[in-house]
Jmol script that loads the backbone (N, CA, C; Angstrom):
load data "model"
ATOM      1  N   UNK A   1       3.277  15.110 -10.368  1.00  0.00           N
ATOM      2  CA  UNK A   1       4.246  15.031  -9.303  1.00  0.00           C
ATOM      3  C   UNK A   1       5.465  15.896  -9.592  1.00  0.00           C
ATOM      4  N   UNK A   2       5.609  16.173 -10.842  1.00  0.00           N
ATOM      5  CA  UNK A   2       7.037  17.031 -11.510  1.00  0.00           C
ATOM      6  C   UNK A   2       6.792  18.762 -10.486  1.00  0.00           C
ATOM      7  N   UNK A   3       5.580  18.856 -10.225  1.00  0.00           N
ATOM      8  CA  UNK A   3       5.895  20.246  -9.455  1.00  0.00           C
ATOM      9  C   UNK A   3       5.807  20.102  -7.896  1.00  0.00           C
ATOM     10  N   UNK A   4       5.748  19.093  -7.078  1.00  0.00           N
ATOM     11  CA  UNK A   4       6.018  18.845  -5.979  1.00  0.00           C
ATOM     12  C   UNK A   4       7.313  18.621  -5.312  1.00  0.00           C
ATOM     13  N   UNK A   5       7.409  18.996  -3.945  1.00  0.00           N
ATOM     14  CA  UNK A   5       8.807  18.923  -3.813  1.00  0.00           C
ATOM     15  C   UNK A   5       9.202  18.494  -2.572  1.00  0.00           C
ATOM     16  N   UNK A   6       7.852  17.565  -2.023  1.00  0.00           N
ATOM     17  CA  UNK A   6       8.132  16.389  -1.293  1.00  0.00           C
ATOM     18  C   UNK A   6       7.336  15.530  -1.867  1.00  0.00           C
ATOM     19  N   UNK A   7       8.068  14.207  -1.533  1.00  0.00           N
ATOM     20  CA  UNK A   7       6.800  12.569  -1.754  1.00  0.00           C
ATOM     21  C   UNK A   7       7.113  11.772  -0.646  1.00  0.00           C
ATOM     22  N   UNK A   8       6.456  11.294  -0.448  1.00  0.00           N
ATOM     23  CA  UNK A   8       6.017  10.248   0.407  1.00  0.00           C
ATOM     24  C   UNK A   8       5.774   9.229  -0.112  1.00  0.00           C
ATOM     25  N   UNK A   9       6.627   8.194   0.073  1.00  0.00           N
ATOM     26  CA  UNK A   9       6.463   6.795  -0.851  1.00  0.00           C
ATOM     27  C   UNK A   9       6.586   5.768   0.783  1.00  0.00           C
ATOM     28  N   UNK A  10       5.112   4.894   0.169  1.00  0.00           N
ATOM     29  CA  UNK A  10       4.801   4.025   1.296  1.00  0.00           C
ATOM     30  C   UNK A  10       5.452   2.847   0.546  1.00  0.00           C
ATOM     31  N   UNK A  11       6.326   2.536   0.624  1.00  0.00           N
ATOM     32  CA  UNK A  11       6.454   0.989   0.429  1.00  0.00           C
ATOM     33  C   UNK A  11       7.083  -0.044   1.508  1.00  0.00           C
ATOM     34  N   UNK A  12       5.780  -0.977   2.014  1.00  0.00           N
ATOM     35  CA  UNK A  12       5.723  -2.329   2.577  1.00  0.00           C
ATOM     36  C   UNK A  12       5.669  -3.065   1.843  1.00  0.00           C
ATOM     37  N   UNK A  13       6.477  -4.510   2.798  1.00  0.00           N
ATOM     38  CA  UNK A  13       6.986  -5.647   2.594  1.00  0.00           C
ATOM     39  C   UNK A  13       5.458  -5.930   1.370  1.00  0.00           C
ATOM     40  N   UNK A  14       5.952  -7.271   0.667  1.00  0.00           N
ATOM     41  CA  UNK A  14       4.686  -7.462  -0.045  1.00  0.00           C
ATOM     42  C   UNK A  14       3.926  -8.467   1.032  1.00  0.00           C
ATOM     43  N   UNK A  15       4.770  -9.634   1.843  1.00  0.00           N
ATOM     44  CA  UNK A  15       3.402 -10.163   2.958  1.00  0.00           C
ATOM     45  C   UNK A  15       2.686  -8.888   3.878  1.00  0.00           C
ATOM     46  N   UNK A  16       3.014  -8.101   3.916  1.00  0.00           N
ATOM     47  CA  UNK A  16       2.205  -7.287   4.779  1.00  0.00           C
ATOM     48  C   UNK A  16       0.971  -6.795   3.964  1.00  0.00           C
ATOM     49  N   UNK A  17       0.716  -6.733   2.849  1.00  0.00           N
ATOM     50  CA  UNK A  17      -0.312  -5.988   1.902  1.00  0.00           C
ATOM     51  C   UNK A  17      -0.911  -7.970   1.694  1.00  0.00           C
ATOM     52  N   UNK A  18      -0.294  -9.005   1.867  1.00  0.00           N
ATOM     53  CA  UNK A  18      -0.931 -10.306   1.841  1.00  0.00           C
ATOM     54  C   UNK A  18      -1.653 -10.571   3.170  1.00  0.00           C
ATOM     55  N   UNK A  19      -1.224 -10.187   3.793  1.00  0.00           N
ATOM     56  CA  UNK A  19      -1.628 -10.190   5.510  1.00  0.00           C
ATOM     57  C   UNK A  19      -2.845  -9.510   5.744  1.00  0.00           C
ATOM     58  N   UNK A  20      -2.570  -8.183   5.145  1.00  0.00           N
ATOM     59  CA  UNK A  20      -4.426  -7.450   5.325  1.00  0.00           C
ATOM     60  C   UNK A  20      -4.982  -7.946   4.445  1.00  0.00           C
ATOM     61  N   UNK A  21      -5.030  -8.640   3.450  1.00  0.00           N
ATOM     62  CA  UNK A  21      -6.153  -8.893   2.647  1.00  0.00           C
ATOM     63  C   UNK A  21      -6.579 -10.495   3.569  1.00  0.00           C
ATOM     64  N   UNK A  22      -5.764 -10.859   3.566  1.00  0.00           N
ATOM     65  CA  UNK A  22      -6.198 -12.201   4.470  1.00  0.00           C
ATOM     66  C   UNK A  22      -6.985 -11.695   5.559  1.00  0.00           C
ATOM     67  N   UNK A  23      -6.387 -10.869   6.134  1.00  0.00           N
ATOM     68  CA  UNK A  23      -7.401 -10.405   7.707  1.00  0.00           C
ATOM     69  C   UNK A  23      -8.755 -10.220   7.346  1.00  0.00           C
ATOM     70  N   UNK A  24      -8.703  -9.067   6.221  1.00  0.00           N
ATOM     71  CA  UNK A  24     -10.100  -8.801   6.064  1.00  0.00           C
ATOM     72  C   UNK A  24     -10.662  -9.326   5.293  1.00  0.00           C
ATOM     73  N   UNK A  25     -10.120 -10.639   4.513  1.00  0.00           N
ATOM     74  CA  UNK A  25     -11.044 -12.094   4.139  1.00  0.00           C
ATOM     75  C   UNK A  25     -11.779 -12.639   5.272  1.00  0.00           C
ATOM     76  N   UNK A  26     -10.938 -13.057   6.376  1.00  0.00           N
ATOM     77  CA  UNK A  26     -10.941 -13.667   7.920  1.00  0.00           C
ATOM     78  C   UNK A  26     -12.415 -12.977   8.242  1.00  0.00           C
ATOM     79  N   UNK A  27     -11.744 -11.814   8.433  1.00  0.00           N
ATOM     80  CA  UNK A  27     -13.127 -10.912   9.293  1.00  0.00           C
ATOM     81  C   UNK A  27     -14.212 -10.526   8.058  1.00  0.00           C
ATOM     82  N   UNK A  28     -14.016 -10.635   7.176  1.00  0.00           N
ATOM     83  CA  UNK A  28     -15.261 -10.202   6.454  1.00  0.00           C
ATOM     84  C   UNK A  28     -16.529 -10.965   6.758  1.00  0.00           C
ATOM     85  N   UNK A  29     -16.038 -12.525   7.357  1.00  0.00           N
ATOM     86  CA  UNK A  29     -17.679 -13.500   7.279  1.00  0.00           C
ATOM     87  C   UNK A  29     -18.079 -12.936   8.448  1.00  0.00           C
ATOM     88  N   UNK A  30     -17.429 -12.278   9.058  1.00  0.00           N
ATOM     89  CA  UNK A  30     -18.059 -11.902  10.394  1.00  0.00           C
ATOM     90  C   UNK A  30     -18.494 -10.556  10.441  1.00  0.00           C
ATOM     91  N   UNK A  31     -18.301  -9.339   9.687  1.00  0.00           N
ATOM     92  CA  UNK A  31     -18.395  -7.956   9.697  1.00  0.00           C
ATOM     93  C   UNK A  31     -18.082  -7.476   8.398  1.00  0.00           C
ATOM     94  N   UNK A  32     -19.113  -6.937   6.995  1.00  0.00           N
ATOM     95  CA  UNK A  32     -18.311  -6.530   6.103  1.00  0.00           C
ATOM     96  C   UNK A  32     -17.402  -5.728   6.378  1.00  0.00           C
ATOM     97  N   UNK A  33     -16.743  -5.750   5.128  1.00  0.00           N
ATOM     98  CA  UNK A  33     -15.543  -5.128   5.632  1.00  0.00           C
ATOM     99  C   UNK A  33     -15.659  -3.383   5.002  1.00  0.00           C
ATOM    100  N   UNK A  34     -15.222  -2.284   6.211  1.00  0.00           N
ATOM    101  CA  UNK A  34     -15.613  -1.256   6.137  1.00  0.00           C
ATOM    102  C   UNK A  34     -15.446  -0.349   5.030  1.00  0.00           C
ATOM    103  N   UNK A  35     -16.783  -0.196   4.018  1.00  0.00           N
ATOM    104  CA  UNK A  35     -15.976   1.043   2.894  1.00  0.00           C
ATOM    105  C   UNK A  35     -16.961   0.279   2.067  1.00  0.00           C
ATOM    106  N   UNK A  36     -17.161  -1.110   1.679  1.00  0.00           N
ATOM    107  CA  UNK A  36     -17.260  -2.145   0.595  1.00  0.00           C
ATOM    108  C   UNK A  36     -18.778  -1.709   0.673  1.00  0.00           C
ATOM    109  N   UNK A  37     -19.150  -1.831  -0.506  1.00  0.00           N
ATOM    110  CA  UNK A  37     -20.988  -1.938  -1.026  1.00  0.00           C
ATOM    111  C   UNK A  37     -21.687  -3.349  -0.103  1.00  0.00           C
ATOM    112  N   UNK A  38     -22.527  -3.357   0.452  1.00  0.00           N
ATOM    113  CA  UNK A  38     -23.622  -4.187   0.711  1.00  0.00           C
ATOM    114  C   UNK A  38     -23.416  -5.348  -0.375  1.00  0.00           C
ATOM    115  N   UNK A  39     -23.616  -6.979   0.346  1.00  0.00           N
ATOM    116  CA  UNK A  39     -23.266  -7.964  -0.614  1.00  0.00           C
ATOM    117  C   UNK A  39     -21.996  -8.043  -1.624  1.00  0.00           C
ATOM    118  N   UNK A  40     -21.131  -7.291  -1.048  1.00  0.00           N
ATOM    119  CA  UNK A  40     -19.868  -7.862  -2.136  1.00  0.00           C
ATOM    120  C   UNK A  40     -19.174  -9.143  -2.423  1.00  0.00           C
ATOM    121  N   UNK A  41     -19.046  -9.478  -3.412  1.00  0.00           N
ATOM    122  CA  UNK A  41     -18.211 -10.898  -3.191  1.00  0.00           C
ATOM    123  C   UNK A  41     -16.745 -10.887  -2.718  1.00  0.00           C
ATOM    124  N   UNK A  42     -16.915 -11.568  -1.296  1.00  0.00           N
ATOM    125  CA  UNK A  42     -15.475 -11.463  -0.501  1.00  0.00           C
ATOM    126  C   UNK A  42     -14.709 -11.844  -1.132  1.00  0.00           C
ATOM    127  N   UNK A  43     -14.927 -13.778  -1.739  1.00  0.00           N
ATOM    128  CA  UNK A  43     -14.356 -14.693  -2.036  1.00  0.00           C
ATOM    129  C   UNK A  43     -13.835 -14.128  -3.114  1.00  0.00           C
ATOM    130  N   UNK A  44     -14.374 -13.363  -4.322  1.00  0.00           N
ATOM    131  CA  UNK A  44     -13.767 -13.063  -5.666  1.00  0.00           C
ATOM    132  C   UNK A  44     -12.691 -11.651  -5.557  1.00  0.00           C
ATOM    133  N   UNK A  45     -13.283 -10.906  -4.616  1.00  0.00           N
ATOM    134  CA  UNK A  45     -12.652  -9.727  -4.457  1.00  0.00           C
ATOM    135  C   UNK A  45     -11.298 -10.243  -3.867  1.00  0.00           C
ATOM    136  N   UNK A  46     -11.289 -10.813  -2.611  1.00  0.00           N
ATOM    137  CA  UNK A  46      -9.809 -11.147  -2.169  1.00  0.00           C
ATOM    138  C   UNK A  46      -9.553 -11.574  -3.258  1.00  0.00           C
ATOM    139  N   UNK A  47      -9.336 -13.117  -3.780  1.00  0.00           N
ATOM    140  CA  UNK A  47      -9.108 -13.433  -5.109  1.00  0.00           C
ATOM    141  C   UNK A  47      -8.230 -12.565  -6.110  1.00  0.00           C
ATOM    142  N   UNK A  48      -9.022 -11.264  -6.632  1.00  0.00           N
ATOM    143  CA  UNK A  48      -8.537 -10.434  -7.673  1.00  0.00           C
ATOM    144  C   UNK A  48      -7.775  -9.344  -6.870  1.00  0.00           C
ATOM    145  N   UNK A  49      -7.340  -9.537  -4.926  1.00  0.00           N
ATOM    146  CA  UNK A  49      -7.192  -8.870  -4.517  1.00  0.00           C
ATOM    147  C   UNK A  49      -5.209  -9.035  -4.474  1.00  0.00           C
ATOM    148  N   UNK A  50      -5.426 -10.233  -4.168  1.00  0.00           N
ATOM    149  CA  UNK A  50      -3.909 -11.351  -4.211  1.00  0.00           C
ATOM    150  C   UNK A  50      -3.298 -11.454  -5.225  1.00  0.00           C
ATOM    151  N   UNK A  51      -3.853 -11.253  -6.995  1.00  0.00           N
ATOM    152  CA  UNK A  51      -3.510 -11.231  -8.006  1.00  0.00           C
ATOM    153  C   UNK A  51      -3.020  -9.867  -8.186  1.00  0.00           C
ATOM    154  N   UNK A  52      -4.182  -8.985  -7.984  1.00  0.00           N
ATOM    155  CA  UNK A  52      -3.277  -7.613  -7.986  1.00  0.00           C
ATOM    156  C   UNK A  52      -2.322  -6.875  -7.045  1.00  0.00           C
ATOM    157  N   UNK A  53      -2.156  -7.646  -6.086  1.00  0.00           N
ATOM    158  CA  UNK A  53      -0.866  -7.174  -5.203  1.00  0.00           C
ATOM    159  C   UNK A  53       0.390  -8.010  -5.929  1.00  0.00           C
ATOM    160  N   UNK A  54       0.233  -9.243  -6.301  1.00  0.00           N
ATOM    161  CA  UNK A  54       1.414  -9.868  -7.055  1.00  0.00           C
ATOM    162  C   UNK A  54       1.852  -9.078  -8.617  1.00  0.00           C
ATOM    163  N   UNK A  55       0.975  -8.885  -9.188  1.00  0.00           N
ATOM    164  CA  UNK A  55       1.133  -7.976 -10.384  1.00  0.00           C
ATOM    165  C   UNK A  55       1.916  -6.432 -10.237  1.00  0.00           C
ATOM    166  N   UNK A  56       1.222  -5.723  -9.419  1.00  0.00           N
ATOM    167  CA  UNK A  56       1.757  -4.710  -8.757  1.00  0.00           C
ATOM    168  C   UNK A  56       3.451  -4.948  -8.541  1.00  0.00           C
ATOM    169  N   UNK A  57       3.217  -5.658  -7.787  1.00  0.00           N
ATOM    170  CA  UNK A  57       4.684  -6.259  -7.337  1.00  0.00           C
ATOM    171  C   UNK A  57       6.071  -6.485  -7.923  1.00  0.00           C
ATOM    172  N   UNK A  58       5.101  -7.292  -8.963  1.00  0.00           N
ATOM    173  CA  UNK A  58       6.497  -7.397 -10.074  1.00  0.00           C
ATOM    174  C   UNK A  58       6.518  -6.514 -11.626  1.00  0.00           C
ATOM    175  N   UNK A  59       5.490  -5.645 -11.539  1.00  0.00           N
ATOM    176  CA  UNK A  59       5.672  -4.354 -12.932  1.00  0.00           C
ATOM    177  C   UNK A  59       5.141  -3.199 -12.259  1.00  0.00           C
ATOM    178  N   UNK A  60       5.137  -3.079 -11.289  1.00  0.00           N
ATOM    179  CA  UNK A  60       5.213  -1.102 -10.972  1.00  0.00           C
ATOM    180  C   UNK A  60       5.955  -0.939  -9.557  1.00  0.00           C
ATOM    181  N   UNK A  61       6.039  -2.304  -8.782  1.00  0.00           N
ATOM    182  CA  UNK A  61       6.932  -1.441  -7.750  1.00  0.00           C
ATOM    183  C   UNK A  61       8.121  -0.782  -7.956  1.00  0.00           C
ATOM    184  N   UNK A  62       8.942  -1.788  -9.280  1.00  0.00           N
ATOM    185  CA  UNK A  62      10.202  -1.679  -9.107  1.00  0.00           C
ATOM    186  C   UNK A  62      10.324  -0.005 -10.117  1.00  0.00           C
ATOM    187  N   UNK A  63       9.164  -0.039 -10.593  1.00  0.00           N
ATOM    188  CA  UNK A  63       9.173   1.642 -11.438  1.00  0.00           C
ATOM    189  C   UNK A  63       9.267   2.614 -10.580  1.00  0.00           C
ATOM    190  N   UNK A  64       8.193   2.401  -9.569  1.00  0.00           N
ATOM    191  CA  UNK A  64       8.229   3.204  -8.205  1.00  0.00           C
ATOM    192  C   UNK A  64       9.105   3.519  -7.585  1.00  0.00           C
ATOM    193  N   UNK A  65       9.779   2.453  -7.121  1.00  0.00           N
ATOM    194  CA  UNK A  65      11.277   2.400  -6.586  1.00  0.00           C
ATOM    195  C   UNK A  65      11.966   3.686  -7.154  1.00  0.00           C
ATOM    196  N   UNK A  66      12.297   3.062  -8.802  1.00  0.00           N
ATOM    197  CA  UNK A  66      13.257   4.138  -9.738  1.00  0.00           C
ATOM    198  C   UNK A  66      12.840   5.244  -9.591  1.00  0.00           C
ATOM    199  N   UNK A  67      11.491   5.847  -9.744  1.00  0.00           N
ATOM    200  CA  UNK A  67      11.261   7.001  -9.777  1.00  0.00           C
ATOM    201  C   UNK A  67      11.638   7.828  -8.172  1.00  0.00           C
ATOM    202  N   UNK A  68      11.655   6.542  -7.415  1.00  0.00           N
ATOM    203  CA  UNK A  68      11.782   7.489  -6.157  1.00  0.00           C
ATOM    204  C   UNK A  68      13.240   7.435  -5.947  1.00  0.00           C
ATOM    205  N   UNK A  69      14.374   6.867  -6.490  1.00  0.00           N
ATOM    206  CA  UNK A  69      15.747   6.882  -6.976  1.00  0.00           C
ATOM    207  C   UNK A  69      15.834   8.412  -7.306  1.00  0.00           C
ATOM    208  N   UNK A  70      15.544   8.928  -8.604  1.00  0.00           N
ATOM    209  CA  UNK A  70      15.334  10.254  -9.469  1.00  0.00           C
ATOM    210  C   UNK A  70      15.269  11.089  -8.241  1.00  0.00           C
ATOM    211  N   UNK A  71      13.832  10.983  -7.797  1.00  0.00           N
ATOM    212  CA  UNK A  71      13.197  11.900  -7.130  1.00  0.00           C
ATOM    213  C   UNK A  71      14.364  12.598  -6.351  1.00  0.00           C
ATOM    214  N   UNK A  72      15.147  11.776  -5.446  1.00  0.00           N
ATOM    215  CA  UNK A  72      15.475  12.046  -4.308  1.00  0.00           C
ATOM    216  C   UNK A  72      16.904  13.339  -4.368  1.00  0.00           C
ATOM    217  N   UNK A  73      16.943  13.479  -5.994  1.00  0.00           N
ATOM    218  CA  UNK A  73      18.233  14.231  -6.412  1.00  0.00           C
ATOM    219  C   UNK A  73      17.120  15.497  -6.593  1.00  0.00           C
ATOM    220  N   UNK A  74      15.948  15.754  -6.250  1.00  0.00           N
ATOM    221  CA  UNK A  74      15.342  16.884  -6.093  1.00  0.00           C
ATOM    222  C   UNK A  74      14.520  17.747  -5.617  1.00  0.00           C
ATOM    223  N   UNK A  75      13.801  16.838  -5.091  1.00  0.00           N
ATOM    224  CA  UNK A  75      12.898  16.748  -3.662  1.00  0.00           C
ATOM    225  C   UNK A  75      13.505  16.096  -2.519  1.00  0.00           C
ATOM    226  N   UNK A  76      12.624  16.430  -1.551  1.00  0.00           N
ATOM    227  CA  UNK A  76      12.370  15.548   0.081  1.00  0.00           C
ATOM    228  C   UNK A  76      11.600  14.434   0.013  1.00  0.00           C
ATOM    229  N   UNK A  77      12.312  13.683   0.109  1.00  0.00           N
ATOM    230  CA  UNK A  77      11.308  11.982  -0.027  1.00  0.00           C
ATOM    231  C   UNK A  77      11.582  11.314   1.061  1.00  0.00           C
ATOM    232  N   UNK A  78      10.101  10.877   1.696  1.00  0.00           N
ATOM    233  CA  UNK A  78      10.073   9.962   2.845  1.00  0.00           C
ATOM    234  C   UNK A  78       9.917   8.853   2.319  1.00  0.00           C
ATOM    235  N   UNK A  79      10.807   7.970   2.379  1.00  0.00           N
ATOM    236  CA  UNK A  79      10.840   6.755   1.869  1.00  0.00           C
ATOM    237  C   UNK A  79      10.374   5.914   3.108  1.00  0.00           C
ATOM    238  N   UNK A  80       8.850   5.584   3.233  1.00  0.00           N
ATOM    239  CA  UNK A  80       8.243   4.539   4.581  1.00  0.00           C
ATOM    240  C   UNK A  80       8.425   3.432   4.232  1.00  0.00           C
ATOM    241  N   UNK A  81       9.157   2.384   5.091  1.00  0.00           N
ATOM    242  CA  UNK A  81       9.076   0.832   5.251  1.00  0.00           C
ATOM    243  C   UNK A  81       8.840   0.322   5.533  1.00  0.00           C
ATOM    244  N   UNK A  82       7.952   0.536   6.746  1.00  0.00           N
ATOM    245  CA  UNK A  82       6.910  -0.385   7.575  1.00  0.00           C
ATOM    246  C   UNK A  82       5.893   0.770   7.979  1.00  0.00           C
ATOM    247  N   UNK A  83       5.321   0.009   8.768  1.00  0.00           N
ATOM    248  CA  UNK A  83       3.903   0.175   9.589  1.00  0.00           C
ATOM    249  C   UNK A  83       4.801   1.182  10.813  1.00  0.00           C
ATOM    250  N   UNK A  84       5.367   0.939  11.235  1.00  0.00           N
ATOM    251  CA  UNK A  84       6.460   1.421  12.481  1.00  0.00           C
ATOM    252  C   UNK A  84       6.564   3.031  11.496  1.00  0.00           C
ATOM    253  N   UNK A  85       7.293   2.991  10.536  1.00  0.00           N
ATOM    254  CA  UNK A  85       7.416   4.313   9.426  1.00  0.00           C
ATOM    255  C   UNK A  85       6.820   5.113   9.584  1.00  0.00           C
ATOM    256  N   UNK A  86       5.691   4.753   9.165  1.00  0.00           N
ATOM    257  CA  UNK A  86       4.097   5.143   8.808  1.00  0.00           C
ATOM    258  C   UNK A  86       3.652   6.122  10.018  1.00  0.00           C
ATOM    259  N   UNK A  87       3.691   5.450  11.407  1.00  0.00           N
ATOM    260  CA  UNK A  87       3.253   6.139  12.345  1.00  0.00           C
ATOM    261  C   UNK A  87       4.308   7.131  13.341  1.00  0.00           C
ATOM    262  N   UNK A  88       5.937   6.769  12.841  1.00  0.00           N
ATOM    263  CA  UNK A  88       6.578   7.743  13.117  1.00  0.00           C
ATOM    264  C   UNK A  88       6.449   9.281  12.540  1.00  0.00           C
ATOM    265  N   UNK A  89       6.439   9.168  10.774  1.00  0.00           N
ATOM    266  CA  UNK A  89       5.787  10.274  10.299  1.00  0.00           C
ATOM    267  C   UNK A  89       4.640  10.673  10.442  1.00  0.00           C
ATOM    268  N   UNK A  90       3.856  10.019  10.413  1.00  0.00           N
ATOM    269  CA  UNK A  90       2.451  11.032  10.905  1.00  0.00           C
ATOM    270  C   UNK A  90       2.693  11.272  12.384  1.00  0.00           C
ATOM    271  N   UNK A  91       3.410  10.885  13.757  1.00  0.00           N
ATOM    272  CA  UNK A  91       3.758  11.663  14.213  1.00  0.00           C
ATOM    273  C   UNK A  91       4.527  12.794  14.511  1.00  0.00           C
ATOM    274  N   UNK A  92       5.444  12.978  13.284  1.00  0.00           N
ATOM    275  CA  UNK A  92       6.568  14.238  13.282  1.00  0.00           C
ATOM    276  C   UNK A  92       5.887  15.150  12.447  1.00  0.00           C
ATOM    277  N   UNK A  93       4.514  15.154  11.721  1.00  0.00           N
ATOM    278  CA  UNK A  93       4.165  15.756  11.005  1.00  0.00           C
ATOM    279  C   UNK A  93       3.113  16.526  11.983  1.00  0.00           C
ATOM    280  N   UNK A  94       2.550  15.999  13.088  1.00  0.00           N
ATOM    281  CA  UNK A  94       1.136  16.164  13.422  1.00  0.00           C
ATOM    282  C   UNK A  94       1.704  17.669  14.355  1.00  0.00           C
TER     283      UNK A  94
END
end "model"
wireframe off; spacefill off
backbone 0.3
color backbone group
């Protein structure tokens, strides 16, 4: 990343990354969920899915954060905060 000289840092709320995994717990008994291997275990995957968004959460967001602190004294950084963010830039980009 040291030779780039924009970033794009997605960071959402942490219920919103709890929210899709719930959805596509929800909808998985009904439709695997798109991308996943044939027979995956929903139940264990969400599971280790909720653990690693909480982990995440509390030892690399806040690194993330900092680095995108740094960053911003040298690059162009889109700092996204929601879903709303997300689709404003990919429309100013398109």
């Amino acid at each position: 990343m040291g030779k780039a000289d924009t970033l794009v840092y997605i960071d959402l709320p942490l219920p919103v990354h709890f929210w899709w995994v719930t959805k596509r717990f929800i909808t998985g008994f009904f439709v695997p969920p798109k991308g996943w291997p044939e027979n995956s275990p929903l139940w264990k995957s969400s599971l280790q899915s909720y653990n690693n968004l909480w982990l995440c959460h509390q030892r690399l967001t806040p690194r993330y954060r900092d680095y995108v602190l740094e960053a911003e004294k040298t690059k162009k950084v889109y700092h996204l905060k929601s879903t709303k963010d997300i689709k404003e830039f990919f429309e100013s980009i398109a």
